[in-house]
LUMVEX-551741 format. One record per residue (C-alpha): residue in one letter; y, z, x. Coordinates in nm, 4 decimals. Layout:
N
NODE   res          y          z          x
NODE     A          Y          Z          X
...
# end
This chain:
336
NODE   res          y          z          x
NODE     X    10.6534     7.3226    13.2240
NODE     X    10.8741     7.0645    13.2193
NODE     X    11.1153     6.9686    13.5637
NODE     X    11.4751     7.0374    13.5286
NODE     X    11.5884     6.6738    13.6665
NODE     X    11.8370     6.5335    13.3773
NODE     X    11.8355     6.1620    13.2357
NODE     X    12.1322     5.9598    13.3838
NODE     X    12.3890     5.8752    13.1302
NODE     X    12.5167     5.5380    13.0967
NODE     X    12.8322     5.3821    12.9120
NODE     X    12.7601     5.0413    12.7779
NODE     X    13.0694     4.9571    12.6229
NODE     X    13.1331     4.6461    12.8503
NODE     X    12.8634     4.4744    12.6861
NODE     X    13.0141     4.4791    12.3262
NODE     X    13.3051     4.3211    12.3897
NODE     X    13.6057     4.6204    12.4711
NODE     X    13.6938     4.5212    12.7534
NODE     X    13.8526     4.1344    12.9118
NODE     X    13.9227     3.9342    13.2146
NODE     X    13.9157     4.0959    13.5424
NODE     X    13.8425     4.4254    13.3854
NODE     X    13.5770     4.3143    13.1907
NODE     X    13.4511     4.1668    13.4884
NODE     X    13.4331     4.4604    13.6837
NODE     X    13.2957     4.6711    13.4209
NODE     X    13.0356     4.4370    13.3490
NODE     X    12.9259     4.4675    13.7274
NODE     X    12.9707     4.8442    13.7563
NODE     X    12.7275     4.8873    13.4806
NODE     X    12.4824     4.6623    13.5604
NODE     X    12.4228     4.8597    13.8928
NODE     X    12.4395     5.1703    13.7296
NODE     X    12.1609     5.0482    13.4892
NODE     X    11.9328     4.8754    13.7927
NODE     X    11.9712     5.2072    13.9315
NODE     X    11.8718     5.3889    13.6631
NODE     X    11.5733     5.1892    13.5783
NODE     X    11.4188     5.1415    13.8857
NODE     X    11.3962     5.5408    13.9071
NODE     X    11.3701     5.6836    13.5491
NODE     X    11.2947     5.3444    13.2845
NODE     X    11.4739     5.5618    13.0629
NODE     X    11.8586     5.6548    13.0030
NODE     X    12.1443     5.7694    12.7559
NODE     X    12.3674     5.5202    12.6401
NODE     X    12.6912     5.6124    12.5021
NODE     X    13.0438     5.4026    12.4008
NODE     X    12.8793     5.2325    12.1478
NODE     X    13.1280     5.3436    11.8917
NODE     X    13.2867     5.0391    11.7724
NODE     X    12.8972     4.9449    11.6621
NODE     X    12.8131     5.2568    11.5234
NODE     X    13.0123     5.6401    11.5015
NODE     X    12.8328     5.9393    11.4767
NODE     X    12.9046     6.0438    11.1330
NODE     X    12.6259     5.6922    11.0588
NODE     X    12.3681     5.7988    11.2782
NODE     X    12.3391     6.1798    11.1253
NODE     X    12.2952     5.9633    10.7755
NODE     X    12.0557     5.7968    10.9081
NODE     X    11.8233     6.1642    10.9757
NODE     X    11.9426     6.3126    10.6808
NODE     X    11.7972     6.0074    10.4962
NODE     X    11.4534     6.0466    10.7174
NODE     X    11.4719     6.3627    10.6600
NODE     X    11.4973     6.3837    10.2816
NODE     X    11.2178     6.1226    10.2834
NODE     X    10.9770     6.3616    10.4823
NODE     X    11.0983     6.6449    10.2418
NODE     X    10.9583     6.4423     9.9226
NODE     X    10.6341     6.5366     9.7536
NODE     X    10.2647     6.4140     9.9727
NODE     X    10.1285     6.2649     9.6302
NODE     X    10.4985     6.0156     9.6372
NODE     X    10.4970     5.9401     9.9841
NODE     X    10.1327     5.8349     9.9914
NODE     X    10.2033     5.5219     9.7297
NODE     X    10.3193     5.3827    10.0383
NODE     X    10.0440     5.4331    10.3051
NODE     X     9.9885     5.1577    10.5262
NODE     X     9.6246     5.1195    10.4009
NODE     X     9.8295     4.9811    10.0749
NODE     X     9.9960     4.6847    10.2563
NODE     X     9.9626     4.4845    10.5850
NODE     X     9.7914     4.8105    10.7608
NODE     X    10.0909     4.8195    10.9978
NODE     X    10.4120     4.8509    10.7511
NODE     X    10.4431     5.1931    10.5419
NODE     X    10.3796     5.5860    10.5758
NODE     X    10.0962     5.7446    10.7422
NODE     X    10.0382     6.1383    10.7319
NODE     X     9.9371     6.3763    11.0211
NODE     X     9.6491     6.2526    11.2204
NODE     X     9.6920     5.8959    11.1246
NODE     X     9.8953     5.8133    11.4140
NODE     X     9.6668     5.8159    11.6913
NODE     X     9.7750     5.7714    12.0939
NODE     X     9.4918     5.8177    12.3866
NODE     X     9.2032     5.8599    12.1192
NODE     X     9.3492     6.1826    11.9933
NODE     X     9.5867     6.1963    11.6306
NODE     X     9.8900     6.2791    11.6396
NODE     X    10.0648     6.5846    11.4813
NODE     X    10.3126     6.4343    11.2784
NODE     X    10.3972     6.1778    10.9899
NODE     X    10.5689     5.8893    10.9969
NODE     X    10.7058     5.5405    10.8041
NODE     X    10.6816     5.2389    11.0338
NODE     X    10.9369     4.9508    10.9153
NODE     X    10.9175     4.5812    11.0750
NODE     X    11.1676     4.2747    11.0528
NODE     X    11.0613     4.0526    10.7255
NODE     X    10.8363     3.7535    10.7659
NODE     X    10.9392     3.4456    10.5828
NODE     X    10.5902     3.3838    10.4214
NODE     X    10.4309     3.7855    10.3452
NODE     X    10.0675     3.7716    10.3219
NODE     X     9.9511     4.1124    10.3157
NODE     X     9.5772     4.0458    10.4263
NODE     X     9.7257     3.9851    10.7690
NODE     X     9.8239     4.2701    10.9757
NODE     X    10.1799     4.2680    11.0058
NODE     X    10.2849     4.0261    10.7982
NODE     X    10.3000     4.2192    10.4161
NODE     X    10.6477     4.3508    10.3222
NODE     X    10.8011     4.6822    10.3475
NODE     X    10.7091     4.9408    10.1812
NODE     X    11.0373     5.1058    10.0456
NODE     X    11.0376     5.4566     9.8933
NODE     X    11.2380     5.5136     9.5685
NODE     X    11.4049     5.8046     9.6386
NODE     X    11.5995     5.9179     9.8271
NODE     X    11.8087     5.6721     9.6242
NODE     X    12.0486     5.6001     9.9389
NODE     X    11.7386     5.5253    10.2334
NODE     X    11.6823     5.1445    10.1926
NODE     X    12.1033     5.1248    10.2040
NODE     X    12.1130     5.3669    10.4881
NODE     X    11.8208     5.2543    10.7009
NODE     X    11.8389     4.8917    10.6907
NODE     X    12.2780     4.9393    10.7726
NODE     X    12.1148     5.1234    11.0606
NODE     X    11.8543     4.8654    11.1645
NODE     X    12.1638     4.6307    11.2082
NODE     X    12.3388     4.7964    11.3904
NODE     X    12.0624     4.8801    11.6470
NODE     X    11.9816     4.5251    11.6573
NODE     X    12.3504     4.4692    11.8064
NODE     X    12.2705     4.7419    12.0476
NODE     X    11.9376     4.5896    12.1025
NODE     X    12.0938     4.2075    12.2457
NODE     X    12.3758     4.4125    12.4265
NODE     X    12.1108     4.5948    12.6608
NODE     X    11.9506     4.2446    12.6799
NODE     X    12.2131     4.1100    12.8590
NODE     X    12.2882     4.4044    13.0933
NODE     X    11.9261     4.3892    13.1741
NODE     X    12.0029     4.0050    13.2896
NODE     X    12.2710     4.0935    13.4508
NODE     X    12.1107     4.3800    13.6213
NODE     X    11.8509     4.1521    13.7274
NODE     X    12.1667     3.9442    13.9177
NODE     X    12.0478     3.6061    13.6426
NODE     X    12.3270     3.3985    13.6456
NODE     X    12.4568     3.3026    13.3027
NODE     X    12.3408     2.9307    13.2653
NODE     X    12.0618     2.9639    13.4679
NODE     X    11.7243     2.8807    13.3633
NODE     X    11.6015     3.2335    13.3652
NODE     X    11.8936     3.3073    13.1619
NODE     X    11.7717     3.0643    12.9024
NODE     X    11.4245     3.1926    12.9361
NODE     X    11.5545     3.5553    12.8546
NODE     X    11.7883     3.4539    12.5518
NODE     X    11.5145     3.2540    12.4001
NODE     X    11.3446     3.5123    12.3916
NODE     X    11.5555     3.7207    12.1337
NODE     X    11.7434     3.5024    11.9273
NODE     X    11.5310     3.6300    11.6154
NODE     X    11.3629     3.9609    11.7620
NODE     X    11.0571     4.0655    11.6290
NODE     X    11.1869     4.4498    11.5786
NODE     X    11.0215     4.7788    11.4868
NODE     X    11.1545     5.0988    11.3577
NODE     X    11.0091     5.4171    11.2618
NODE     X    11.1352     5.7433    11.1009
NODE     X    10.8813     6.0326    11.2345
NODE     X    10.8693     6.3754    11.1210
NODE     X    10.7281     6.6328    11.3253
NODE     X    10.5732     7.0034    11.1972
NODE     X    10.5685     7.2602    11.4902
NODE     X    10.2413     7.1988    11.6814
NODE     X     9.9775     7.4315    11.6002
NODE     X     9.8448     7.6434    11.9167
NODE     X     9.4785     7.4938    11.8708
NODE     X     9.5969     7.1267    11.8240
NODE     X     9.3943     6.9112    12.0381
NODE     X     9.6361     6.6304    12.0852
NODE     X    10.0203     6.6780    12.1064
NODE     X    10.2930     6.5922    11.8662
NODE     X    10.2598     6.2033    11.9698
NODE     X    10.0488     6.1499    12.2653
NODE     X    10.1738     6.0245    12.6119
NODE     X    10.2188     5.6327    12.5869
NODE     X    10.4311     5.3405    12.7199
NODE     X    10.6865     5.1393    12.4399
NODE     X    10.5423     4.7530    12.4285
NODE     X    10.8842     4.5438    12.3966
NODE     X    11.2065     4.4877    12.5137
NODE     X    11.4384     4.7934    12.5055
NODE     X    11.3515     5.1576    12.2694
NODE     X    11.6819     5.2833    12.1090
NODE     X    11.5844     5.6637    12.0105
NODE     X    11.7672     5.8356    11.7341
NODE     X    11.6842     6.2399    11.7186
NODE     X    11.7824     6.5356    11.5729
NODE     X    11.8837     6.8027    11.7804
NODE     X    11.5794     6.9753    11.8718
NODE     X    11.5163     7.1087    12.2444
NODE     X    11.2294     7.0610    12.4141
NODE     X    11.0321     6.8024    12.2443
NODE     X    11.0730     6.4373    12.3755
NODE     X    10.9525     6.4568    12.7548
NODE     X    10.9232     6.1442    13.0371
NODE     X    10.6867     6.1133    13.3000
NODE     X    10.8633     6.0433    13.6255
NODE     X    10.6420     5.8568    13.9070
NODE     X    10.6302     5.9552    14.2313
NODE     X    10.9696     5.8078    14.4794
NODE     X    10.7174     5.5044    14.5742
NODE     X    10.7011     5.3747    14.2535
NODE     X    10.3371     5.3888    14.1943
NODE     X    10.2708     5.3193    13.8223
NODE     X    10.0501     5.5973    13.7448
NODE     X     9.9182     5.7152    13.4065
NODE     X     9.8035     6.0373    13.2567
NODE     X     9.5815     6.1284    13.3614
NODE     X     9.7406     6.1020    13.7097
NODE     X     9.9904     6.3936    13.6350
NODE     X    10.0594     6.5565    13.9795
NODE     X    10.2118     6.2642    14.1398
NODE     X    10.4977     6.2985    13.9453
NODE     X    10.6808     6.5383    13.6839
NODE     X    10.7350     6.5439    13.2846
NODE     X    11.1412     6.6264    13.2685
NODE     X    11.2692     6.7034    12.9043
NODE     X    11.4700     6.4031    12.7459
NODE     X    11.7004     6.6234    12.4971
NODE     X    11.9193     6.4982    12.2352
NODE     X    12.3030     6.4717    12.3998
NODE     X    12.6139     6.4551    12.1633
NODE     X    12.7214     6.0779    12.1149
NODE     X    12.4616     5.9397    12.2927
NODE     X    12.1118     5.7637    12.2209
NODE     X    11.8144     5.8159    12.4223
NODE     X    11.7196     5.4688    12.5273
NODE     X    11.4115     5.3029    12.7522
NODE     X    11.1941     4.9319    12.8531
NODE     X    10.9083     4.8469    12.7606
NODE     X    10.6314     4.6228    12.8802
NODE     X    10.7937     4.3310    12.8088
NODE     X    11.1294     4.3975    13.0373
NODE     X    10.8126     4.5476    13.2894
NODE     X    10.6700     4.1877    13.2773
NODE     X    10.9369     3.9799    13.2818
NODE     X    11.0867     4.2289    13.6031
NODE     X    10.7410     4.1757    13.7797
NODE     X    10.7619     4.5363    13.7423
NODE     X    11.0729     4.6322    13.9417
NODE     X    11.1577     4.8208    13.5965
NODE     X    10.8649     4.9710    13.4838
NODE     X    10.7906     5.1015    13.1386
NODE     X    10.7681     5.4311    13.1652
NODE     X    10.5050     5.7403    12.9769
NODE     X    10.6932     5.9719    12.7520
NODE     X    10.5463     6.1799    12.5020
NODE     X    10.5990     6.4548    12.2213
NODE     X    10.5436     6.7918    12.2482
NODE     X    10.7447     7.0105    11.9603
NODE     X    10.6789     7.3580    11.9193
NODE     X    10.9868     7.4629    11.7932
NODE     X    10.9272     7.6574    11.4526
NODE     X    11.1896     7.3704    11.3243
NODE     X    11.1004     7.0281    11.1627
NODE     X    11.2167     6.7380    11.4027
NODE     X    11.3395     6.4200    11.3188
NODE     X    11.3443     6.1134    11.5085
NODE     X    11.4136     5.7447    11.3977
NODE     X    11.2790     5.4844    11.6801
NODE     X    11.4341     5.1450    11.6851
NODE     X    11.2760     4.9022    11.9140
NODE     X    11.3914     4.5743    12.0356
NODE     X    11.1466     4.3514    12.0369
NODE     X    11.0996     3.9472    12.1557
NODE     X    11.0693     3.6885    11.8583
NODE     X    10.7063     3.7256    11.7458
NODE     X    10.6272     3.3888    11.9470
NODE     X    10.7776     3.4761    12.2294
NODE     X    10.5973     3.3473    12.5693
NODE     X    10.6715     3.6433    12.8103
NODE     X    10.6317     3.6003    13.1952
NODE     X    10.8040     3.7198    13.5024
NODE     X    11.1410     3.5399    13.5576
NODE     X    11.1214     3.2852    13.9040
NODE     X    11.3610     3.5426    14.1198
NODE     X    11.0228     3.8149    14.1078
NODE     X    10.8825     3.6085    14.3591
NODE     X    10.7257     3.8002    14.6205
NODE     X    10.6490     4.0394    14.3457
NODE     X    10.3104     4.1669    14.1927
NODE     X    10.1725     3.9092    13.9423
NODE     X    10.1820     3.9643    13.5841
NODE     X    10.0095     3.7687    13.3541
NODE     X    10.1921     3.6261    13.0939
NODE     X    10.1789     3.7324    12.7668
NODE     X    10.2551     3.5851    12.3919
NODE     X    10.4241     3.8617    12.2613
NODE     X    10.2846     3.8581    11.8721
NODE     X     9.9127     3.8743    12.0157
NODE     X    10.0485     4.1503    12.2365
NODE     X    10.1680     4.3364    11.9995
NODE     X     9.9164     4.2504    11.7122
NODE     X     9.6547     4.4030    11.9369
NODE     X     9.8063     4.7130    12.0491
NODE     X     9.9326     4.8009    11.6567
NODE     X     9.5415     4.7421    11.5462
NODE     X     9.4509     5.0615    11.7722
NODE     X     9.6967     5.2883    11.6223
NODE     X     9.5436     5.4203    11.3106
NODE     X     9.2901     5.6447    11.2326
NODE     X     9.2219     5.6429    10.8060
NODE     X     9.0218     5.9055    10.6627
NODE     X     8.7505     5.7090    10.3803
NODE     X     8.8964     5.7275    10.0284
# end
């Protein structure tokens, strides 16, 4: 059963721009430790005061679009399986997904940013596969997308600024060159109640692979849970479950779930770490999420910025490759 420890919450409205001088200043700094904090002992917060990007009446468009797509017939939604395109970019149904060798109960449609030149023998790199109806998603989701993208380069520089880079520094430069055209991904996931015999979970314990994870949910209990490590930090995995606790991550009125991934784990030498979270829904309800993650530019050379010295080694990464190779594993297609 899941621990009763809560999620910090965590008011970013400095970084977009509501605040200036002095007080802008101060709030700046007064978040930054709040979010150091918080990521050095969870890798995972709510964020809230983003209203002047985005208001709540936007974001429950955004399910009721995912969830109107999920409601359509199997026979439509399966003229855009992945299989169809690049293998990365469209819908896959139950078991598809597949995290720790076992599939995943639920379904899902994985969106990517547009490549300039589509080629869709290359993994990746075909276009998006866009349903017809509902008439309103592309509108809705891609007005979404936007708008998370915003979110996305605000977190970006609190994580700098958490990190106590200096604006103008050389690791600052590293870090914004980085993101100038970010590489993102977003998916809208629908999730069945879990049978009792399942052998897997709803979507299997796992660790994000870029920048920052802006989670949009419905607001169903007891499903999204993170894997806290034990107070010295050891970065254990799952099988390695009693040295630390699963604590439920539940939806919270006007806020987003949000966490790192490997790439702010990196670039930290690990002083934030990317932390497990998984799925488990047995509600008797359908659940609706919509993932947005913040990712590097596709040719993005990752590595631990020069402060980290003293700090375990990470080798650095081009984050493309990275993510090229991770994205080949996820899929499991039955023969057709």
């Amino acid at each position: 059963m899941p621990h009763s420890i809560e999620l910090p919450i965590l008011d970013i409205s400095p970084f977009l721009g509501t605040a200036t001088g002095k007080e802008s200043q101060a709030l700046h700094t007064r978040a930054a430790k709040q979010l150091d904090h918080d990521l050095r002992s969870y890798g995972f917060a709510y964020i809230t005061g983003f209203e002047s990007v985005v208001k709540q009446e936007e974001l429950d468009e955004v399910l009721e679009a995912a969830r109107a797509f999920f409601a359509r017939p199997e026979d439509e939604k399966a003229r855009l399986k992945i299989r169809r395109g690049d293998g990365a970019r469209g819908w896959q149904k139950i078991g598809e997904n597949v995290t720790g060798g076992y599939a995943d109960w639920h379904e899902g449609w994985d969106c990517y940013k547009p490549v300039m030149k589509e080629d869709p023998s290359q993994l990746l790199h075909g276009p998006n596969q866009w349903p017809e109806e509902p008439a309103e998603f592309r509108r809705v989701l891609e007005k979404h997308f936007a708008k998370m993208e915003i979110l996305g380069h605000a977190l970006m520089d609190a994580t700098a600024l958490a990190l106590s880079i200096t604006e103008g520094s050389e690791d600052h430069d590293q870090l914004k060159s980085w993101v100038p055209d970010p590489f993102w991904v977003a998916r809208c996931i629908g999730y069945p109640p879990l049978p009792p015999d399942a052998k897997g979970v709803s979507c299997g314990a796992h660790k994000d692979y870029g920048n920052w994870t802006l989670l949009l949910a419905d607001p169903t209990p007891g499903a999204l849970q993170v894997f806290l490590r034990d107070p010295d930090g050891t970065n254990i995995g799952p099988d390695s479950q009693k040295r630390g606790v699963w604590i439920n991550a539940d939806p919270k009125p006007g806020c987003l779930v949000v966490n790192v991934g490997e790439m702010v784990e990196i670039y930290s030498a690990g002083l934030y770490k990317a932390t497990l979270h998984q799925v488990v829904h047995k509600s008797p309800t359908y659940r609706v999420s919509v993932p947005f993650f913040f990712e590097p530019n596709y040719d993005a050379a990752i590595s631990a910025e020069s402060a980290r010295e003293g700090r375990p080694q990470f080798k650095p990464v081009k984050y493309g490759d990275f993510l090229t190779a991770k994205v080949a594993k996820n899929f499991a297609f039955e023969e057709p």
